[in-house]
Structures are given as structure tokens and as C-alpha cells.
N, C-alpha and C positions, 0 to 999 in steps of 0.2 A: 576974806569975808567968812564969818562965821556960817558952817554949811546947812544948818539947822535955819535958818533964816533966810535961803534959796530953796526954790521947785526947780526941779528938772524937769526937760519939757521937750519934745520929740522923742524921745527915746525911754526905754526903758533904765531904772535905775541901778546902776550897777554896784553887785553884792562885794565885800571886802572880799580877798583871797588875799593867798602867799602866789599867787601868780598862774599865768599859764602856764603849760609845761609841755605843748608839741605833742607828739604822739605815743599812743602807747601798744604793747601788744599782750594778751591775754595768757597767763600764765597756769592757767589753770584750767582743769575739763570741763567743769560747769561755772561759771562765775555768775553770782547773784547781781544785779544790779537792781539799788534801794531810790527809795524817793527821798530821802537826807543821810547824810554823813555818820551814819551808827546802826549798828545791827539791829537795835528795836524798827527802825523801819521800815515799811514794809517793801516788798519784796517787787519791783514794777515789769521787770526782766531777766532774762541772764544771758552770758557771752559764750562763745566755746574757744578752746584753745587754737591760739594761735591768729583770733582774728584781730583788726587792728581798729584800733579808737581814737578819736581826738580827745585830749585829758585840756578840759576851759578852764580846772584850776586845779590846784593839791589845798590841802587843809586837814596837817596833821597826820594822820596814817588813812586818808580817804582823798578821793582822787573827783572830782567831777567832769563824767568822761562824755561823748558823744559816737553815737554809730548808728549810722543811717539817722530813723527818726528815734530811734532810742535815748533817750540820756536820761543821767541818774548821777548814782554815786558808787563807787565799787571800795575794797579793801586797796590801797597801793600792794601789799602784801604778794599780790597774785597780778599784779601787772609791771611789765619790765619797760621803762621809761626807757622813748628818745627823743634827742632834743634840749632834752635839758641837763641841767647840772646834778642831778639827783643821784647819787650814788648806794645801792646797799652796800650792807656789812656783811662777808661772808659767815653766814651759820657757824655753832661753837662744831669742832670735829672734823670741818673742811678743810684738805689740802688749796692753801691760795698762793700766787704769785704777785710778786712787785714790779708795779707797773709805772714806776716812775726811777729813775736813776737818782742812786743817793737818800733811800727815804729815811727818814728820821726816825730810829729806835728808840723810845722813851721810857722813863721808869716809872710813870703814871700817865692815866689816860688824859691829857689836859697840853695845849702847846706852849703852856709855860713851863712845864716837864724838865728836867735832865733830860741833855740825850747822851745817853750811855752806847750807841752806833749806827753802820749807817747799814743800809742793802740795798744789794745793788740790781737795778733790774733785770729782770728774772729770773731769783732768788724765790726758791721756792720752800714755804712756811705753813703751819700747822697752826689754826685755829683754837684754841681753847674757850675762847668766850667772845661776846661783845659788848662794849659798856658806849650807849650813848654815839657813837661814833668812830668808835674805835674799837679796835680788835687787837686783844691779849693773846702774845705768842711766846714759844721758849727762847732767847735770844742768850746764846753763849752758856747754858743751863740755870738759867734764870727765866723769871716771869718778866715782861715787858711790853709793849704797850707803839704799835703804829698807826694811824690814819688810816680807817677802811676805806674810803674812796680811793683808796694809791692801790689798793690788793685787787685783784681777779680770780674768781673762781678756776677749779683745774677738778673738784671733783662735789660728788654727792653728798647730801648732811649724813652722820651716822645716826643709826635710829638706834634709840635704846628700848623701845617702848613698843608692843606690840599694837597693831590697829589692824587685826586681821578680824577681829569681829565687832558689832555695830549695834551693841545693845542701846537699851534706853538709858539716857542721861549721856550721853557721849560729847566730848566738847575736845575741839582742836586748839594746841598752844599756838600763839600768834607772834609771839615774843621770839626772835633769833636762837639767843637762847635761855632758860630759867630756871632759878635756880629752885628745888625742893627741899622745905624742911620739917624739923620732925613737931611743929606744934603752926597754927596758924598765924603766924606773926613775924613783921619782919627780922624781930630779936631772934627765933626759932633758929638752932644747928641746921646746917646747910649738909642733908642726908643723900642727893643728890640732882641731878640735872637733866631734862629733858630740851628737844627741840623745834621749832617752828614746824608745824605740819603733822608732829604728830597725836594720834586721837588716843584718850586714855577717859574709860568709863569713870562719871565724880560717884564717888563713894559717900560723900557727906559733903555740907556747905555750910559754914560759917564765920559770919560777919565779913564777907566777898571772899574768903579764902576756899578753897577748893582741895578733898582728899582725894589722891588718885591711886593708884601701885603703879608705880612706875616703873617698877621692876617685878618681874614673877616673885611673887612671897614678899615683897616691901612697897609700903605705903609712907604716903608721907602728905604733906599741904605744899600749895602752891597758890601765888596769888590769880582769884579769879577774875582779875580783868585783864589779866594775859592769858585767857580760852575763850574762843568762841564757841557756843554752843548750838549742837545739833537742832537746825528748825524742826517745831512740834508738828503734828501731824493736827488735824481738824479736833474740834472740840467734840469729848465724844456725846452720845444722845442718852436720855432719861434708860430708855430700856436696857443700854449696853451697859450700866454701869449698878443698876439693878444689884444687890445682894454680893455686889464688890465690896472691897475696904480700902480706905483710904490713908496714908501713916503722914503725921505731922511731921513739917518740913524746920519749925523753930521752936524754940522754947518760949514759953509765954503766948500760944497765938489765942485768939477769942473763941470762942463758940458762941454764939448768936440765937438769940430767939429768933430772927427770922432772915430772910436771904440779902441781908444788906447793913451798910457799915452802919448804916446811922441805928440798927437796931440794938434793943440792949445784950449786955454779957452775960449769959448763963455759966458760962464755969473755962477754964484755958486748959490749954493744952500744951504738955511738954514735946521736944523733937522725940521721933519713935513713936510716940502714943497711935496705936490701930484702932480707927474705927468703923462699925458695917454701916456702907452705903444704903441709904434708903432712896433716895432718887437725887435729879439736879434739876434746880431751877437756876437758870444761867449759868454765870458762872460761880454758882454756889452748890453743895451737896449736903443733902439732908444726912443726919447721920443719928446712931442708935448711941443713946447716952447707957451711959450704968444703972441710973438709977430707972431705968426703962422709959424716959421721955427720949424727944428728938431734936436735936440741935440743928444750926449750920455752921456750916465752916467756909473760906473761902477757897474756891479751886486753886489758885495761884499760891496756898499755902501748905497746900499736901500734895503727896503724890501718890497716883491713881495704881493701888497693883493687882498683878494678874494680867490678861491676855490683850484688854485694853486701857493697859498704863499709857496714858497721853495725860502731861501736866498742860493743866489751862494755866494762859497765858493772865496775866493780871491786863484791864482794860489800857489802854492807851490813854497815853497825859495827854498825848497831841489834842485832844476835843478840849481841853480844858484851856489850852494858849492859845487858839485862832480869834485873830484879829483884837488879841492886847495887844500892849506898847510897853515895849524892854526898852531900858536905855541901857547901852552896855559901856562901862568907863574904863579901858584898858589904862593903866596906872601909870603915870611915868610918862615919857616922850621927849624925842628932840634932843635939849640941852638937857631937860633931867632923865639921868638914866635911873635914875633910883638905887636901889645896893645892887654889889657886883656881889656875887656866887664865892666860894670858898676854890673853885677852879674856874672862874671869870666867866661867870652865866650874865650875863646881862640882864636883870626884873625887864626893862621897860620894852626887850623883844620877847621872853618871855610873858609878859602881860597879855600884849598884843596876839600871840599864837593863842593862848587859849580865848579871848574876846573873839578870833575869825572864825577859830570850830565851834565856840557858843551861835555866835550868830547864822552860821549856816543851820546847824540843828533848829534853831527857833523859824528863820524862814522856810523851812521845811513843811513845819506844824503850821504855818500861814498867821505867825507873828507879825506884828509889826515892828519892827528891831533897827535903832539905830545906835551907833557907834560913835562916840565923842571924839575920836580919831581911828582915819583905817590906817596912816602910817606911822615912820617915824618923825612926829611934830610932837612941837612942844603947845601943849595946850594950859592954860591959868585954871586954878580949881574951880575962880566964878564961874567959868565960861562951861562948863563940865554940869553945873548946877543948874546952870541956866537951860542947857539942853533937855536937863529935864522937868524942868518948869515950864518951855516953850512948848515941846511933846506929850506937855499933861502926862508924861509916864505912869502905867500901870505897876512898875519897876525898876529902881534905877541900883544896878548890880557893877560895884565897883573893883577892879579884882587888880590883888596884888600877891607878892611873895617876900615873905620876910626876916630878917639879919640881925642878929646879936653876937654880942665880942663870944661868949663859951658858946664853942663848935659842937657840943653836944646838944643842944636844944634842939625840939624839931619836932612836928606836929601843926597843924592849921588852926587858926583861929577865925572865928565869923563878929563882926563889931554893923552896932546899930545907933541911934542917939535916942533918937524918939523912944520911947517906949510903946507907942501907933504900931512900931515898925519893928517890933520883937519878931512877930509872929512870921515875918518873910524871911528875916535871918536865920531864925531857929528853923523855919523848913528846910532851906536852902543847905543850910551847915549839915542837918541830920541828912540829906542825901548824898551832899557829898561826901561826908564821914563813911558812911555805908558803902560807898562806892571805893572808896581811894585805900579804908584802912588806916593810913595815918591816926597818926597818936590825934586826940581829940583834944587841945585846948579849949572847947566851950563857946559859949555865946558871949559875948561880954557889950557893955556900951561903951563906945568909944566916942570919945571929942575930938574928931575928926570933921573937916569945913563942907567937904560933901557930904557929909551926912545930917550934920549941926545946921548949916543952913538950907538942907533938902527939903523942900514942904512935902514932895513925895515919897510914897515907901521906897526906902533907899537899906542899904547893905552893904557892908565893904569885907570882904574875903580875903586872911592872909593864909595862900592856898602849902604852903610847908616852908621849910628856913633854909634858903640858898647859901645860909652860913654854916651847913652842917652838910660835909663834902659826900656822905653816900647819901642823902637826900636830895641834895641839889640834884646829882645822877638820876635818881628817881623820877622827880619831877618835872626835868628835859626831856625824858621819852616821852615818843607820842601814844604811848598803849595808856600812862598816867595821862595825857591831856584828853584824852577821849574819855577817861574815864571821869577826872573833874566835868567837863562840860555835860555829860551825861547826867552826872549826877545836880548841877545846878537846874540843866532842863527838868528833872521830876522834879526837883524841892518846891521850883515857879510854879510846875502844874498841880501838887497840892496845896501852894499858897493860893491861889487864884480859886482851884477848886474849894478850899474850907472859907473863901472868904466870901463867898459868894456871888466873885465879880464877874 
């Protein structure tokens, strides 16, 4: 029976996940514990090392844990799973051992691979990297390629990067390990390599990519949705920011007649441009123009220098999604698996993982969110349509990944039909673009049957092309699916917010 046409009744209704996962223990001195699955939110608790939690499900690289009365959401990052099947990947520079007799040596990361030998357990190997699952070692003086769940740690990550001081803007890699290059872009020369844990002051930001020096005397970019960044300190007050200046964080930002978006534009501002604080009204700062009048600007757009540098946080989407209706269509299912990956990704469990971390983040924000399927089923595109016709959806977000014969292709595209229904694509698309980096295929309309016979604002997202084999890699880490579902939740909270629902 179609599940959109049942009430559940005694119980509470239970949210999709990738499952329980038994317990866990605290890997870290202070672990924050959020009220959803993503650093934007806020902060309800934290854990100390070593104590032990019940993990009620995983989704993605965030963990939904319990301890005492506490529960939340933590990094998996910093908690070491038992009970289940979850294995990490030891860090790029760690001495590991084989912990399975006979493991399979490959010549690419993928188990359809050559295997070019075997190791025998406990057989002790040298880390260079990890790609998706597996960890690149020297095998016979060549590069090659084993299953990290077979390996064991024997020693500590090497740090190349110093984090012995704690300035402002400081932000931790999250990523095992990543790579650094000399321009912000994935096409950018690979100038070097940092690792998970460690803190490297951002020097500059743009378009998500991040400058660091990663080395004494060398800088370089690195992508910014593999750093978490240091939480800001309180918003500062009218008098402490007094006769301060504030330096433009983009090019092109606004300068306003008065402290809000809806006001009009007085003149932009390029990245660098300093200007003298005259006071704040929220989260906005008055500022001293050239031509001797006073603008605003937005705090979340500059940063604050001098003694009290604290960048204001930009407002929270979450007020803008409480109690809509997301329909969320994970693509594919069942008998159709939709296209397989250039190293055998499967679209229709890749659909589904990022539809379960969309949907936690929205039930977070106290959406109302249902799911056109939480497994693998084969679901008919009516029946998909109809879920959001019966839910009166606020949003019906269709999400796929997609396949062309030349391996070179690769970038996301966002399709609409209506033209009603530009305006939820084109948010949606612009944040996750912002977020992910990927090359930018555009908005386009598409004749597609969920969309075409959608009476509601509907959207179908092809999120990069699993036919182009270092993207598909890209787009199977979970620091990329954090960072797509991220970026879909702001696109909904500015569609909802400009439309005035």
C-alpha cells in the first residue's frame, strides 16, 4: 500500500536512516553535540573523551547518538564505532597492517580492479592516501590500491601543518586526506597535501574553496567543504565595534541604504575593500562611504578587524522551513537501478543516501518531509507524483546523478518544466553550486514526467556524472553529500523565504 495514504498510530513516526549502528565511544576532548546533522546547527551539548553513547542511526559522516538524556547529532569523524560494520580508512602517512589473510592488491581503487597481489596478514604497509574507501599503498614499487576495512592502524597521522596557534578564521580538515592546489579549482596542479585534524588559519575564500599555507612559506586552495570551521564567538555590541573597520569578504557585495536586504543599493563593494565602522544595527554595520555619506553592509559579508574580529554568522534558514512540506524523490529503486558509475556506483543507493541526510537536516528545522521511498523499492513515476499531490507539497525535490558515453563530462545540472517553478530550481541549483564547486551546467527545463505532470513546485537535480570516474569518487564521499544536502537545505530556505510562503 502506498505509504502516503496510511497514518501511523501509536507510535511515533519513524525517520529514514542507513540504520542503527550499536554503540559508540568519544574520540575526541570536547565533542559538540548539534540538534541536526551539519555544523550550521546549533550546538545542544558536547561529550568528553572516552565516554560511551548509543549511535540510533548514521547518515552520511553524522551519527545520531544518545547519552543519558542527551541526544543529538555528532561528526562520526570523532567517534569510533562498535557493533557495526563501519569501518575507517587509515589517514594518508599512517603505518597500517592487514588484517585479513590474502587481501587483494589492486591497480585502481574499485573491486572490479586487476589484482596485481595478495598480503598476507600481518603485513605491514604505508598509507599514502584514501580514495572513497580504499587506501593507496606502494606495492612492489608501484602505486596500488587495498580495501581499508581489511587494514589497522599501528601508528599516528603525520602532520605537516602547524596548529600550534589559534587565530581568527581557523578551520579543521575533515577529509582523511586532501589534496592542495595552486588555484581554487578542481582542474588546479596538486601543490600539496594536508590531513584530517589538522587546523590551518583560511587566508582567503572563494567560491567554497579555501587558501591556507600549508606549509611555512606555501599557500595554496583547498576545497572548503572539507574544513570545519572554528565556532564564532558572540555577536559583538554597537559600542565595541565603534570606529573599527570592516574588509569585504566577496566581490560584488551590496552596500544598502538601510540595514536590510530588501533595501535599496547604494554602490558594491569589491573582496579587500576596508571600510570605518560607524555602529551595528543587528546584524548589519553602518559604514563611512567616500563620498562622505553612510551605507550598510551585511555582517555575514565582511570581517570585523582588530581586537574584536568576530564575523557575524548570517541568520538561520531553519525559521524559514518550519512546518513546510518537502517531498523528497530519491530517483531510481528496486528493479531500476538507474546508471551504474564508471567504477560500479550504483545512482539508485546513491540517490537514496543523499535523500536520508536531506531529510534529517529538514526534520531538524521542523519540516515536514516525506520520502517517496526510504528503501530499496521500486517505486512508478505516478505514484512519486501523486505523493506530492496527496501532501499538497510545499516542494517536490527530485534527486538524481548522471551518465553520458564521453567520460569527460561532469558538472550538475538543475531541470524544471513549469516555468511557476523556475524560481525553486534556480535557488536550489545556486546553493548547491556554491556549495559543491562542481562545474555549473545551469538551470535548464526539462520533460521529465515528475516534473511535467507535477501541479507542484517540483525540481529534478542531476547532482554530477557517475560516468566521469574522478567524479563519481567525488560525489560517493560523504564530506560531498553533506555538502550537496546543505546546500539544497539553504536554496528551499531562500525559495520559501523570497516567495513568501
Amino acid at each position: 500500500m502506498a505509504e502516503w495514504f496510511t497514518k501511523k498510530e501509536g507510535a511515533a513516526a519513524v525517520a529514514p536512516s542507513a540504520g542503527a549502528s550499536g554503540t559508540g565511544i568519544v574520540a575526541a576532548d570536547s565533542l559538540r553535540v548539534r540538534s541536526g546533522p551539519g555544523t550550521s546547527y546549533a550546538s545542544t551539548g558536547s561529550l568528553r573523551n572516552g565516554q560511551s553513547v548509543t549511535v540510533l542511526n548514521t547518515n552520511g559522516s553524522w551519527a545520531k547518538i544518545r547519552h543519558g538524556s542527551l541526544e543529538g547529532w555528532v561528526s562520526k569523524d570523532y567517534l569510533n564505532m562498535n557493533g557495526s560494520r563501519q569501518q575507517s580508512v587509515p589517514a594518508a602517512g599512517n603505518d597500517a597492517i592487514a588484517a585479513a589473510d590474502n587481501l587483494n592488491v589492486r591497480v585502481s581503487p574499485a573491486l572490479n580492479a586487476r589484482v596485481i597481489g595478495k598480503l598476507a596478514k600481518g603485513t605491514k604497509v604505508k598509507v599514502q592516501s584514501q580514495e572513497n574507501g580504499w587506501a593507496k599503498i606502494i606495492y612492489q614499487g608501484q602505486a596500488a590500491y587495498v580495501s581499508g576495512q581489511y587494514l589497522s592502524f599501528t601508528s599516528s597521522p603525520l602532520k605537516t601543518g602547524s596548529a600550534a596557534s589559534r587565530p581568527a578564521g581557523e578551520a579543521t580538515v575533515t577529509a582523511s586526506s586532501l589534496y592542495v592546489r595552486d588555484s581554487g579549482s578542481l582542474n588546479g596542479k596538486v601543490v600539496g597535501q594536508v590531513s584530517r585534524g589538522e587546523k590551518f588559519r583560511i587566508l582567503a575564500e572563494k567560491d567554497n574553496w579555501v587558501k591556507i599555507e600549508y606549509k611555512p612559506g606555501r599557500t595554496g586552495w583547498a576545497a572548503g567543504w572539507f574544513f570545519e570551521k572554528k565556532a564564532s564567538s558572540p555577536a559583538p555590541s554597537a559600542n565595541s565595534v565603534k570606529n573599527q573597520s570592516v574588509t569585504v569578504l566577496h566581490n560584488g557585495t551590496n552596500i544598502r541604504k538601510g540595514a536590510g536586504v530588501h533595501t535599496s543599493v547604494v554602490q558594491r563593494a569589491n573582496q579587500g575593500d576596508s571600510f570605518k565602522v560607524v555602529s551595528l544595527y543587528g546584524d548589519w554595520y553602518q559604514i563611512s562611504l567616500a563620498n562622505g555619506g553612510t551605507g550598510y553592509i551585511a555582517g555575514w559579508l565582511v570581517s570585523l578587524n582588530g581586537n574584536q574580529a568576530v564575523q557575524i554568522k548570517k541568520p538561520g534558514a531553519g525559521i524559514h522551513m518550519k512546518n513546510k512540506t518537502v517531498v523528497i524523490d530519491p530517483g531510481h529503486g528496486g528493479r531500476d537501478g538507474g546508471t551504474v558509475g564508471a567504477r560500479g556506483t550504483l545512482e539508485k543507493h546513491l540517490n537514496l543516501a543523499t535523500a536520508r541526510l536531506l531529510y534529517d537536516k529538514l526534520k531538524a528545522a521542523g519540516t515536514n518531509v516525506v520520502m517517496t521511498r526510504n528503501g530499496d523499492t521500486y517505486l512508478s513515476l505516478s505514484s512519486r507524483v501523486s505523493a506530492s499531490h496527496y501532501h499538497n507539497a510545499d516542494a517536490f525535490i527530485s534527486l538524481h546523478y548522471d551518465s553520458i558515453a564521453d567520460r569527460s563530462v561532469r558538472g550538475m545540472t538543475t531541470y524544471y518544466y513549469n516555468s511557476s517553478h523556475r524560481t525553486l530550481s534556480t535557488e536550489v541549483h545556486s546553493s548547491v553550486s556554491s556549495r559543491t564547486s562542481l562545474r555549473d551546467r545551469g538551470v535548464r527545463q526539462g520533460d521529465y514526467h515528475v516534473l511535467r505532470e507535477n501541479q507542484r513546485p517540483s525540481t529534478l537535480l542531476e547532482l554530477g556524472y557517475l560516468s566521469n570516474p574522478t567524479e563519481e569518487m567525488l560525489v560517493s564521499t560523504p564530506q560531498y553529500q553533506e555538502a550537496v544536502a546543505a546546500g539544497i537545505f539553504e536554496g528551499l530556505a531562500k525559495y520559501f523565504k523570497g516567495s513568501g510562503q
